[in-house]
C-alpha positions as CSV (number, residue, x, y, z in Angstrom):
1,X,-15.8,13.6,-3.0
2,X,-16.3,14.9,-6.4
3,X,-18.0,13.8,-9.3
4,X,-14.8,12.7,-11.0
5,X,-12.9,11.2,-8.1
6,X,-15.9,9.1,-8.1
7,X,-15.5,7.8,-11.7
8,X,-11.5,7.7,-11.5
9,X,-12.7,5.2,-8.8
10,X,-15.1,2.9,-10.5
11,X,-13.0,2.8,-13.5
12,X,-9.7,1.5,-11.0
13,X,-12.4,-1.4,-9.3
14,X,-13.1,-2.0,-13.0
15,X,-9.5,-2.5,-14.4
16,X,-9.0,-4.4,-10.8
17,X,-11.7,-6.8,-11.4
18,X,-11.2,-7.8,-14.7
19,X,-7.7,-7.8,-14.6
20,X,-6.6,-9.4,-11.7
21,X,-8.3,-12.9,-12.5
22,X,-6.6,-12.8,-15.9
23,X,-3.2,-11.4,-15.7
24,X,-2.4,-11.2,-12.1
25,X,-3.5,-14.9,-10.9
26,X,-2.6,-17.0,-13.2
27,X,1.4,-15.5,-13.5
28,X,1.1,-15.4,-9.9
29,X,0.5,-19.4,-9.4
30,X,2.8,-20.5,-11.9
31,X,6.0,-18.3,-11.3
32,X,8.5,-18.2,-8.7
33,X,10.1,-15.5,-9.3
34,X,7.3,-13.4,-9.4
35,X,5.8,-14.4,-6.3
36,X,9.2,-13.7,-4.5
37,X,8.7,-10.5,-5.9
38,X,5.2,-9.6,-4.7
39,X,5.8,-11.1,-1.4
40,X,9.3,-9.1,-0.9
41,X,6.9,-5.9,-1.8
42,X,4.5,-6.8,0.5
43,X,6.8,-7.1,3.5
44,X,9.0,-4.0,1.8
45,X,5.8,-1.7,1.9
46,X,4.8,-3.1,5.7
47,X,8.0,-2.6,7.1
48,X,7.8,1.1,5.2
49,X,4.5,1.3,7.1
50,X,5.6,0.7,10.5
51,X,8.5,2.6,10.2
52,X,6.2,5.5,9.3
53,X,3.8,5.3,12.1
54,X,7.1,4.7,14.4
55,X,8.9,8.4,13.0
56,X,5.0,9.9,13.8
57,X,4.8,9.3,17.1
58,X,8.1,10.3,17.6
59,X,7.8,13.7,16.2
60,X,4.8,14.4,18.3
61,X,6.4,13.1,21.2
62,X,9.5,15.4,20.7
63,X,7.3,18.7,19.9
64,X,5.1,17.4,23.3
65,X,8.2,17.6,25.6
66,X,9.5,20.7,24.4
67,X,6.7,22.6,24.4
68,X,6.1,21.3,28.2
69,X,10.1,20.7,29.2
């Protein structure tokens, strides 16, 4: 890793640790709606997840058996 990846990452952990206490939590605790919405993209980016490693496996699969069959 570079030099600047590097700082690009300790400046995202810095935003991320003194933000999240301060805007994230609190909203997160006292609205509804807004935890529907971080749970639903939660499960939205999991299920996007699985579905990814699912198509992967698939694809090698397919090239396997027509390389061999």
């Amino acid at each position: 890793m570079t030099l600047l990846q590097w700082a690009g990452y300790l400046v995202w952990l810095a935003v991320l640790v003194l933000g999240f206490p301060r805007e994230f939590w609190p909203k997160f605790k006292s609205e509804k709606d807004y935890q529907h919405l971080v749970m639903a993209s939660i499960l939205m980016l999991f299920l996007l997840w699985n579905l990814r490693a699912g198509i992967a496996e698939a694809l090698i699969c397919v090239s396997f058996c027509r390389r061999f069959f």
